[in-house]
N, C-alpha and C positions, 0 to 999 in steps of 0.2 A: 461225498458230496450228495446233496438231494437230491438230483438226479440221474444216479448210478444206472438204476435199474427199472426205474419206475415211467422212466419214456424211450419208446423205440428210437435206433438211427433212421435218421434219415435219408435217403439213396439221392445223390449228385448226379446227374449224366453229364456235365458241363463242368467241369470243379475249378478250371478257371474261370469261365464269365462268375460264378457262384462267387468267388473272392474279390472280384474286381468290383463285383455289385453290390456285395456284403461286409467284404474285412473293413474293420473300425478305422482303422489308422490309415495313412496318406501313403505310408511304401508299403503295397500290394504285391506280395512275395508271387512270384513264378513257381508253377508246380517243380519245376526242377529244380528249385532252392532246399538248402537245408534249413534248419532253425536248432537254436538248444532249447529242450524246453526243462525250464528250471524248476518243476513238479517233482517229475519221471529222472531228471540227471542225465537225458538222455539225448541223443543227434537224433533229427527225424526227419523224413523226409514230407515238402511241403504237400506233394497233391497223395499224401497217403490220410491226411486228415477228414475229422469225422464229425457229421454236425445232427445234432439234438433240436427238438422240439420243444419246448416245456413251458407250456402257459401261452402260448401264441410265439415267446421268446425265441431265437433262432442263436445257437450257440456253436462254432466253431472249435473245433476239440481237438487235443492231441490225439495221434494215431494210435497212440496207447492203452485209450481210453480202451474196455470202463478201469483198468489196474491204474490207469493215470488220469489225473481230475483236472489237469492242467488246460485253458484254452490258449485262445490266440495272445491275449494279455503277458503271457507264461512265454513265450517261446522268443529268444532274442540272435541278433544277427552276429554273424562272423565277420569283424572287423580284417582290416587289412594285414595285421600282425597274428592272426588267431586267435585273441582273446572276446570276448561276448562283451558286446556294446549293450548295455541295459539301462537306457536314460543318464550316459553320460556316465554310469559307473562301471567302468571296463573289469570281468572278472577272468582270469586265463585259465581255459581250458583245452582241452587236446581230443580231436576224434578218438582218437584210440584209450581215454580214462588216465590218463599222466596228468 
């Protein structure tokens, strides 16, 4: 992605109020939630995420990041049976890659 390398992170002290002030969407994940993020293939955890600068733009990123380009957009919820709620198209996945 553009910008992999070419803008610093930027340091959170607060990385809850930072989500609840910032994340796009209506359900504002708790630092102690999971998320899949469907980039990386990968379970991550919420308050280990990492936010970019780029053109005034403020970007919310997987913890992966820079090896994963995935943002908040990318990371979907664990429904009550285990499988990932993704706009209504449930895909089932397993912490452990089953």
């Amino acid at each position: 992605m553009w910008y992999r390398s070419k803008y610093p992170e930027y340091e959170i002290r607060d990385k809850q109020k930072y989500l609840n002030e910032n994340y796009p969407f209506d359900d504002v994940p708790e630092l102690n939630d999971k998320r899949f993020c469907i980039c990386c293939d990968t379970w991550i955890d919420v308050a280990d995420y990492k936010v970019k600068i780029v053109l005034g733009e403020e970007y919310i990123l997987c913890p992966n990041y820079p090896k994963c380009n995935g943002s908040v957009i990318d990371w979907c919820n664990e429904d009550y049976e285990g499988n990932i709620n993704m706009d209504g198209v449930l895909i089932n996945v397993s912490e452990n890659g089953d």
